[in-house]
C-alpha positions as CSV (number, residue, x, y, z in Angstrom):
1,X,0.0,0.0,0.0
2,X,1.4,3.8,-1.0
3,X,2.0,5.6,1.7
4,X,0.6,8.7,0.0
5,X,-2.6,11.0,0.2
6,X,-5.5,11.5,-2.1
7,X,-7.4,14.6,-2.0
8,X,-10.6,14.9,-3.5
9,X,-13.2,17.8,-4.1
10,X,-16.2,17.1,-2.2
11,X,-19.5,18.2,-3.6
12,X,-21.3,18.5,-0.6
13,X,-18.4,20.6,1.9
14,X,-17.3,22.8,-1.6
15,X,-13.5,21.7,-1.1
16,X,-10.8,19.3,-1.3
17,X,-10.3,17.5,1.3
18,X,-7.8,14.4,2.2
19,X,-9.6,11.2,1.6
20,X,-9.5,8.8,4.5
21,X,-11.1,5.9,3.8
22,X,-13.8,4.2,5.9
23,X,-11.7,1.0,6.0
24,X,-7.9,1.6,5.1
25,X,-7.9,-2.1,3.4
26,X,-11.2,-2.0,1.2
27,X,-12.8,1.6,-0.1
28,X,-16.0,1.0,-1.7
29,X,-17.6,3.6,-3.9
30,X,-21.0,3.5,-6.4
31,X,-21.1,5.9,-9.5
32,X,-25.0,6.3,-11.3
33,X,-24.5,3.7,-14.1
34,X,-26.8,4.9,-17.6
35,X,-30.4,4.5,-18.1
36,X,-30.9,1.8,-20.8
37,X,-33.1,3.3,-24.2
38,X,-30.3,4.6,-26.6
39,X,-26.6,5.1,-27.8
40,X,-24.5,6.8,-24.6
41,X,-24.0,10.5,-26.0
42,X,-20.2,12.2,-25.1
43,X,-21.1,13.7,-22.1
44,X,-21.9,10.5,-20.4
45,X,-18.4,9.5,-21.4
46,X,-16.7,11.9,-19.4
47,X,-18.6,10.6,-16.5
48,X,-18.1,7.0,-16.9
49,X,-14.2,8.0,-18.0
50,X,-13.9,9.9,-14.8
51,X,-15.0,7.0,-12.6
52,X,-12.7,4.9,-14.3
53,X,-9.1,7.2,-13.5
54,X,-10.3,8.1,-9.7
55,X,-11.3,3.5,-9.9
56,X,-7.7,2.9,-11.4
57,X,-5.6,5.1,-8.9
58,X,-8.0,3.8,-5.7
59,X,-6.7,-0.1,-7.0
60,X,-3.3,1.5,-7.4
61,X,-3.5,2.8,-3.9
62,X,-5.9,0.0,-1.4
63,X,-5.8,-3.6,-1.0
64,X,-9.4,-3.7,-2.4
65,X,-11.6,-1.8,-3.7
66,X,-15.5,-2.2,-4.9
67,X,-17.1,-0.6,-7.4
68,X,-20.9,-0.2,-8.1
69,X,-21.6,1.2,-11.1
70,X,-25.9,0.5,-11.7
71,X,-27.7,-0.1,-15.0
72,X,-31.1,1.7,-14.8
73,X,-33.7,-0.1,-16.8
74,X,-37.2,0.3,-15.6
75,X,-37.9,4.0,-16.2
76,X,-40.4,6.4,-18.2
77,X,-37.9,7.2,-20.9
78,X,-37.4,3.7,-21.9
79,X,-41.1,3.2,-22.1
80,X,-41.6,5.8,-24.1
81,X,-38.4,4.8,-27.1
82,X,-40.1,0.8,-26.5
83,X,-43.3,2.3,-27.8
84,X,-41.8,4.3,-30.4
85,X,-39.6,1.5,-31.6
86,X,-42.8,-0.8,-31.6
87,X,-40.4,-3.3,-29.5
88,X,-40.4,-4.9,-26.6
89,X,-38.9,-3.0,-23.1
90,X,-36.8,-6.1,-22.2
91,X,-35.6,-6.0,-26.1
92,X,-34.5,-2.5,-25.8
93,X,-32.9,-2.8,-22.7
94,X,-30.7,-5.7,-23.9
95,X,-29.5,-4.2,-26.8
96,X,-28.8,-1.0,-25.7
97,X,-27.1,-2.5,-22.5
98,X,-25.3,-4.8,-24.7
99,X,-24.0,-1.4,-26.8
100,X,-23.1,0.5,-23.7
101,X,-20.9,-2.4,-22.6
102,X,-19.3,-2.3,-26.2
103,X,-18.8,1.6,-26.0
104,X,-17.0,1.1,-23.0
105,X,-14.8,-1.4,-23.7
106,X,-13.8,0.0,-27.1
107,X,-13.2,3.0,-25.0
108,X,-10.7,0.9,-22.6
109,X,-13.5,1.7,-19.5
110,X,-12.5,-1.2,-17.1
111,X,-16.1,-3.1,-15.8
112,X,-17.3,-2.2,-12.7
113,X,-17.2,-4.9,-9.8
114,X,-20.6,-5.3,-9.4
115,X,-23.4,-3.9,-12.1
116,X,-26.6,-4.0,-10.6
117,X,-29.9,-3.6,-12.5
118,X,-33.1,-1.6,-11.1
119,X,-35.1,-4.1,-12.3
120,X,-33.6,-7.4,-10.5
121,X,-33.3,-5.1,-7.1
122,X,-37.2,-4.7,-6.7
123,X,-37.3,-6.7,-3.7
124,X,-34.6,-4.5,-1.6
125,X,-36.4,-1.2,-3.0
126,X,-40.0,-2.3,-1.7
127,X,-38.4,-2.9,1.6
128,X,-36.3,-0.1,1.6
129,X,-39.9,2.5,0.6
130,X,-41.9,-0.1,3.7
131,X,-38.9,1.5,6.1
132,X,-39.3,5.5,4.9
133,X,-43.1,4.9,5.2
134,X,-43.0,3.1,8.4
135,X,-40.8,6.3,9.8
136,X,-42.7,8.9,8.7
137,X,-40.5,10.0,5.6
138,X,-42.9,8.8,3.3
139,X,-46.7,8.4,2.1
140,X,-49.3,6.6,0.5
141,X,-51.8,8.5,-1.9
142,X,-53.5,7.4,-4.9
143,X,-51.3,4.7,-5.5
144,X,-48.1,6.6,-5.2
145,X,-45.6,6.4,-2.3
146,X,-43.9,10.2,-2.5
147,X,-40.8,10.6,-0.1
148,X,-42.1,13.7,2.4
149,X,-39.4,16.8,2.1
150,X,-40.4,18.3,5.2
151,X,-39.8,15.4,7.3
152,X,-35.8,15.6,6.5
153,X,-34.8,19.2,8.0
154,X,-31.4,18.7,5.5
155,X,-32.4,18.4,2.7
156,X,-30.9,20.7,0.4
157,X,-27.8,20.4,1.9
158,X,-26.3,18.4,-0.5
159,X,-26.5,20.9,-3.7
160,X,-26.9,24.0,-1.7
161,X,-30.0,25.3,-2.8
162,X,-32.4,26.8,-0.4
163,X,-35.9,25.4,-0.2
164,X,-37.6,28.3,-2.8
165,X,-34.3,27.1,-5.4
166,X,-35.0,23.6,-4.8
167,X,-39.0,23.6,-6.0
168,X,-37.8,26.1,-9.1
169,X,-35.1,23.3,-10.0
170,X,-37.2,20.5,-9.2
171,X,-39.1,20.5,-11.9
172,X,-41.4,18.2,-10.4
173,X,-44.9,17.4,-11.2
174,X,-47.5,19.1,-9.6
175,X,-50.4,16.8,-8.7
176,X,-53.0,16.9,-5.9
177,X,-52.2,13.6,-3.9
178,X,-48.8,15.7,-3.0
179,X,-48.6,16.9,0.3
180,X,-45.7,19.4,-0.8
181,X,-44.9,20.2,-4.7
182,X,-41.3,19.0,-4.0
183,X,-42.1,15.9,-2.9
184,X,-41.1,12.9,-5.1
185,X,-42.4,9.6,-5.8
186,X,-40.6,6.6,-4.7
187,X,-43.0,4.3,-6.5
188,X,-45.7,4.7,-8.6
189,X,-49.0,2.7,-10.0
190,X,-48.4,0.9,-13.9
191,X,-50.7,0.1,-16.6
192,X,-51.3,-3.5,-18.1
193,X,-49.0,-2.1,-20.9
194,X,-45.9,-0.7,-18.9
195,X,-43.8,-3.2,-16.5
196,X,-45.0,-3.1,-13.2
197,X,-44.4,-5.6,-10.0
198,X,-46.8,-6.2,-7.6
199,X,-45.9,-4.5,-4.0
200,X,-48.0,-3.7,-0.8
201,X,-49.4,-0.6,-2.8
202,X,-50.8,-2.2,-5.5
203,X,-49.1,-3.1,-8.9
204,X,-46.9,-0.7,-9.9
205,X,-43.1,0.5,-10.6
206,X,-39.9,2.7,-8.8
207,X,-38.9,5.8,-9.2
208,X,-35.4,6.4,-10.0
209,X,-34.2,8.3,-7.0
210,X,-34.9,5.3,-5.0
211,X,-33.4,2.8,-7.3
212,X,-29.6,4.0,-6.4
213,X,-30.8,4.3,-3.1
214,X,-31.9,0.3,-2.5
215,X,-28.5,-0.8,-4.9
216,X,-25.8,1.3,-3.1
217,X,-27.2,-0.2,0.2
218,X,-27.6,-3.8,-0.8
219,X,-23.8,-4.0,-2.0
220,X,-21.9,-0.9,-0.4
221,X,-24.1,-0.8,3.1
222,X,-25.2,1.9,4.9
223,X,-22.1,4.1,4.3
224,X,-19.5,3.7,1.8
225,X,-16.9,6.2,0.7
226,X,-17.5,7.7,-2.2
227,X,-20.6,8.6,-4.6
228,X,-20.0,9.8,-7.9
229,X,-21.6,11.5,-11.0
230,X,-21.8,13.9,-13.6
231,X,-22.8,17.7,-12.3
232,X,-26.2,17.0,-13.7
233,X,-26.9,14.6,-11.2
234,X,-26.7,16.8,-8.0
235,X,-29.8,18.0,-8.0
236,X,-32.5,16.5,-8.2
237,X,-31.0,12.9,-7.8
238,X,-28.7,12.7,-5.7
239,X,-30.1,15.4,-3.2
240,X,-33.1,12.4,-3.0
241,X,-30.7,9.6,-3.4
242,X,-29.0,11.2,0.0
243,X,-32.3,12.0,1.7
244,X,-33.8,8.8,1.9
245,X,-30.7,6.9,2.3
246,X,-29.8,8.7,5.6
247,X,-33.7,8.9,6.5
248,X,-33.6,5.0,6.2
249,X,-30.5,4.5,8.1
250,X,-30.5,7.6,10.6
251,X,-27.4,7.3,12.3
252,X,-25.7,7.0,8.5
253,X,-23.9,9.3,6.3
254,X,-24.6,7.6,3.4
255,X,-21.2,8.6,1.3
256,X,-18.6,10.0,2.8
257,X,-17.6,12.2,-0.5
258,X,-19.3,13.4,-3.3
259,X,-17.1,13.4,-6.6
260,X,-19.0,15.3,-9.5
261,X,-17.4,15.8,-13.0
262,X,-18.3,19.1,-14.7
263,X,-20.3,19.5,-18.3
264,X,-18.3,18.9,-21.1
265,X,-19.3,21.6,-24.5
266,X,-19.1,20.9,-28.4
267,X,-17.4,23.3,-30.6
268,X,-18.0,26.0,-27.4
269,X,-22.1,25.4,-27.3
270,X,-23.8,22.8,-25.0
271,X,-25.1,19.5,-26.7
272,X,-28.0,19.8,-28.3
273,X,-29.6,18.0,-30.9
274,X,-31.5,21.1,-32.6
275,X,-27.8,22.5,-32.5
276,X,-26.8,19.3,-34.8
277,X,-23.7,19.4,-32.0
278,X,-25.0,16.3,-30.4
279,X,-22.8,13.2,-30.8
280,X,-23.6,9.3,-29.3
281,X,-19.9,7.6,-28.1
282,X,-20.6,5.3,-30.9
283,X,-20.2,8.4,-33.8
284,X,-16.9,9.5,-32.1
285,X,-15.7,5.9,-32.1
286,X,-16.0,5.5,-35.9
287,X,-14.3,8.7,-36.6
288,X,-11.3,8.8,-34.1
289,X,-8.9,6.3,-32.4
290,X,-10.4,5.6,-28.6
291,X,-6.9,6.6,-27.1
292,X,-7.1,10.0,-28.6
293,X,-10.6,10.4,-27.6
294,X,-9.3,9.2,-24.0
295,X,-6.4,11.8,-24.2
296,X,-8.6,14.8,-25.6
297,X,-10.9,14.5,-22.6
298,X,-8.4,14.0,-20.3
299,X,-6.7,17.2,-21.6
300,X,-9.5,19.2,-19.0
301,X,-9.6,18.8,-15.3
302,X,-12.5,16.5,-14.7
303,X,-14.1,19.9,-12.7
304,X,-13.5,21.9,-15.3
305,X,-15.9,22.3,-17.8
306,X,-14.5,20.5,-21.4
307,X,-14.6,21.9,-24.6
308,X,-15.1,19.4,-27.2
309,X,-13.9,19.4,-31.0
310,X,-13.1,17.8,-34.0
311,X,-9.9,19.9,-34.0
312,X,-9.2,19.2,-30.5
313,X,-9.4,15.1,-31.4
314,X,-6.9,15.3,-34.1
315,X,-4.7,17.6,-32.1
316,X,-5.1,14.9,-29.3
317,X,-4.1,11.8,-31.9
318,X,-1.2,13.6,-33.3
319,X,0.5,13.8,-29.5
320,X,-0.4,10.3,-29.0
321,X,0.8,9.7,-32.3
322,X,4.1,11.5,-30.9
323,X,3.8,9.4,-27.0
324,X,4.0,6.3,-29.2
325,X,6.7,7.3,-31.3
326,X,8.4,7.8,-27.7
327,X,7.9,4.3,-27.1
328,X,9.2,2.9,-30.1
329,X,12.8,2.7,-29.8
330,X,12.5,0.5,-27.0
331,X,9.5,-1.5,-27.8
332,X,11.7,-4.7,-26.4
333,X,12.3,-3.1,-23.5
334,X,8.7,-2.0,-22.7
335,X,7.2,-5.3,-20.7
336,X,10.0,-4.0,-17.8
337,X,7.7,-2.6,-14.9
338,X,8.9,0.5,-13.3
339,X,7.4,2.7,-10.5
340,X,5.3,5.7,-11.6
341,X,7.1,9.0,-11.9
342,X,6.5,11.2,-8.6
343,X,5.5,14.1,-9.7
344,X,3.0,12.2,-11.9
345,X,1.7,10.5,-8.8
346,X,1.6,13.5,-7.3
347,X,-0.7,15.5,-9.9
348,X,-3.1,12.4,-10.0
349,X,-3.5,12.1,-6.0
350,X,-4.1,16.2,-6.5
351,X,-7.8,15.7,-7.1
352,X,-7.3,13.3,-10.0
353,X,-5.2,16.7,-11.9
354,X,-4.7,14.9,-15.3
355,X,-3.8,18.1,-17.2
356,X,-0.8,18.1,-14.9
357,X,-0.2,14.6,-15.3
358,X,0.2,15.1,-18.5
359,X,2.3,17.9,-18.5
360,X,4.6,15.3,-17.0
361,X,4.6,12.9,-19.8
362,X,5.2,15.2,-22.2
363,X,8.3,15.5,-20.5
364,X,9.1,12.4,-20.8
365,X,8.4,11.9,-24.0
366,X,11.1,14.6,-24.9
367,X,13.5,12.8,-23.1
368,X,12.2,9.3,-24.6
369,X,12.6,10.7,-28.1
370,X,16.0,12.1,-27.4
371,X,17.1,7.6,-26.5
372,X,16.5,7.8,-22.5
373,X,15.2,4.5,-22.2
374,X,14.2,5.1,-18.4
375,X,12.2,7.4,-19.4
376,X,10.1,6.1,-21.9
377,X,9.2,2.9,-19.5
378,X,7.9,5.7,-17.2
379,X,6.3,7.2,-19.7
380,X,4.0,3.9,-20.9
381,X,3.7,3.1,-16.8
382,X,2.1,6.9,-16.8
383,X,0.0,6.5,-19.6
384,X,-1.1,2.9,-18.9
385,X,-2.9,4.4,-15.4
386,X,-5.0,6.6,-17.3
387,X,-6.0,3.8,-19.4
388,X,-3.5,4.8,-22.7
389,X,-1.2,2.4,-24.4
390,X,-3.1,-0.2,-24.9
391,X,-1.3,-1.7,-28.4
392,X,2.3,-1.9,-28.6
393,X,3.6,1.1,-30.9
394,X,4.1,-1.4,-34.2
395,X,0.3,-2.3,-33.7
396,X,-0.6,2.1,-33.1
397,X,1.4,2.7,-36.6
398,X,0.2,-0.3,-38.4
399,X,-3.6,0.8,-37.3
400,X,-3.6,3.9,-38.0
401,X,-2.8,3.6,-41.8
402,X,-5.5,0.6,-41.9
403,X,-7.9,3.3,-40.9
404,X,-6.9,5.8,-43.7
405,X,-6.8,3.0,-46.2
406,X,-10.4,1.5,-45.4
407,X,-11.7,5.6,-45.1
408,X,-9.7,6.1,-48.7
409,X,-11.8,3.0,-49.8
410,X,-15.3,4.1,-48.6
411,X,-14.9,7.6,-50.2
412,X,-13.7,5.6,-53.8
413,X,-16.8,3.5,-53.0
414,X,-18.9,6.5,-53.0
415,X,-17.7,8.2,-56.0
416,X,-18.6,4.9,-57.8
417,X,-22.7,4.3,-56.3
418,X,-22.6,8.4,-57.3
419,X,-21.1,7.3,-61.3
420,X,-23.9,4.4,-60.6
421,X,-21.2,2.2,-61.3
422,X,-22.6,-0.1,-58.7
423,X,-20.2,-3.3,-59.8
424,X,-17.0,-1.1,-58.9
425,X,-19.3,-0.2,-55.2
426,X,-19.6,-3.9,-54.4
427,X,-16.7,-5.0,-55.6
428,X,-15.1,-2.3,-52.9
429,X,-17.8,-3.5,-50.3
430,X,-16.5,-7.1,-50.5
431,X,-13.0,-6.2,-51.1
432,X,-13.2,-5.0,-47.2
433,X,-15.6,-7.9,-46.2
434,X,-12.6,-10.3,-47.0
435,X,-10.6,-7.9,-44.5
436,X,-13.1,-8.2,-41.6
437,X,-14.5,-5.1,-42.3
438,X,-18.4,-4.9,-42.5
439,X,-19.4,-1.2,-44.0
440,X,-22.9,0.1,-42.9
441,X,-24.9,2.8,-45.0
442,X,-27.4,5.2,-43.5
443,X,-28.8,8.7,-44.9
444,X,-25.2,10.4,-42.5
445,X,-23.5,8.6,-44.8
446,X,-21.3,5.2,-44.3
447,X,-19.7,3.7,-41.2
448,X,-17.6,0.3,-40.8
449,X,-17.1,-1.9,-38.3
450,X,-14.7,-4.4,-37.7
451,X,-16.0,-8.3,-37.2
């Protein structure tokens, strides 16, 4: 075990503070996993990757460590895309489960411990509403079980907000079985045609608040060390999340420290589809290498907010391009395990600082490039905790002209379909097929994958 010290910004005291853990040999921590009905976007990448470097330097730094990272699949939005899709719910959650798993490992995300879904945790969240009801946190009305504000003097606390800022930023619904507009629902009443369970308040289905609530408790217990997220999540969900987890558990804290990432921007705007600035993780993937995407997000302080670009991704591949070409000299050499530099170490335990980290490769790779051969094992043990150098340099060179060739081959394949010279277009298509490469046409144009 290092004998160093991690500081972290915590959300809820507005500082970095030293992070002790709750048990020096095992620190457990739960980040909010995706809610199953489409394609991750970019933003939720910088979450997930954020997770992952505080994850790597935690198993860097403890004995053990467990991380809970949820899947949410029983929730409005994915009844809503079923319906539009004319497919099933449990269809649509498997595929687009399946395709966030792929996203993350094309994007070198390392699994969670333990992946919990809403839907197989039913059981612990009935129990876990029956305790808030039972100490008068929570009430029935109409079928609904709402979690009672008023009853938890702190709340608020969390994000801040005073109680007039929290009903503006609630944006909750206002019906007439609520006792207070800003009280949630914990569990609400289905129809035949949306999933529903049956429960001591009839047949119905969770709210999502509650959901994290019932999974963090079931595998992390009543306090754990840290609870993570993008900024988005800190008000409403998380505030609730923390209410009725320590309204449940009284004498708990629930987590110890609250680790948001900041908004990440496109081309200076925030995502938006009307803006046509809105990219899934999968669109990135089949335009740029997942190392540069890595390295361009990385670039920013995970509490800064991130400004996003094509520009900014190429800029990002030719450095890694450059890291590589570092490496390559003493590609024999590189299986040699050496200690990470200090003042790398040193930048990451700053509140995960990766732009400084960085910094200090850079320096290393001048020093690589220039035959140091210390240096450039440093250098891949640097970029190997922040999830980089995952080929050896021959295989980074050798893949990044098989990209060009199979992009110069799309764009002849277009110019032939546009000549209607559709022989010349298949002949292309198959030309790749026999290469393991399976091209896919859609009105944005044409995409490959490999098989």
């Amino acid at each position: 075990m290092h004998k160093v010290t991690l500081s972290l910004y915590d959300s809820r005291q507005h500082q970095i503070i030293p992070f002790v853990a709750l048990d020096p040999y095992h620190v457990r921590l739960y980040f909010c996993g995706p809610t199953v009905y489409d394609f991750l976007h970019i933003g939720n990448l910088r979450a997930m990757l954020t997770a992952d470097i505080l994850v790597r330097l935690l198993r860097l730094l403890y004995p053990t460590v467990t991380y809970v990272r949820n899947i949410t699949d029983v929730d409005d939005k994915i009844n809503a895309r079923a319906k539009l899709n004319n497919e099933s719910i449990q269809s649509l959650t498997q595929r687009t489960t399946a395709d966030f798993h792929q996203d993350m490992q094309s994007m070198y995300i390392l699994p969670p411990d333990v992946e919990p879904r809403a839907t197989e945790h039913i059981a612990d969240i009935i129990q876990m509403i029956s305790q808030l009801i039972e100490k008068k946190h929570a009430y029935e009305a109409q079928g609904h079980v709402l979690f009672s504000v008023s009853s938890y003097r702190h709340y608020g606390s969390l994000s801040g907000r005073n109680p007039d800022e929290l009903l503006a930023g609630a944006r909750v619904e206002v019906a007439t079985y609520k006792k207070d507009p800003g009280d949630f629902v914990l569990w609400k009443p289905s129809t035949d045609q949306e999933p529903g369970w049956d429960s001591p308040w009839g047949r119905g289905r969770p709210g999502w608040h509650i959901e994290c609530s019932a999974m963090s408790y079931r595998y992390l217990g009543e306090n754990f060390d840290i609870h993570g997220g993008g900024h988005d999540l800190l008000f409403p969900h998380h505030e609730n999340e923390c209410a009725q987890s320590i309204c449940c558990f009284p004498n708990s804290k629930f987590a110890n420290i609250w680790v948001h990432n900041a908004m990440l921007l496109v081309d200076g705007e925030k995502m938006s589809k009307s803006l046509g600035n809105f990219f899934t993780i999968r669109e990135i993937l089949e335009q740029h290498n997942p190392e540069a995407i890595r390295f361009a997000l990385l670039q920013a302080h995970y509490r800064s907010v991130l400004n996003f670009s094509q520009s900014g991704l190429k800029e990002a591949k030719q450095i890694m391009d450059r890291f590589y070409r570092a490496l390559l000299a003493f590609e024999q050499d590189l299986n040699q395990n050496v200690d990470l530099p200090q003042t790398f170490l040193e930048a990451m335990l700053d509140d995960l600082n990766t732009p400084k980290a960085l910094t200090v490769m850079h320096q290393l790779a001048d020093y690589a490039l220039k035959g140091n051969k210390e240096a450039a094992l440093q250098l891949r043990s640097a970029g190997q905790q922040l999830g980089l150098f995952n080929v050896s340099p021959t295989q980074w060179f050798q893949n990044t002209d098989k990209a060009q060739e199979i992009k110069t081959l799309i764009d002849q394949r277009d110019a032939a379909k546009k000549a209607k010279d559709y022989a010349l277009a298949d002949q292309i298509r198959n030309q790749l097929k026999e290469q393991g490469i399976i091209l896919e046409d859609s009105p944005n144009g044409t995409t490959w994958r490999q098989i």
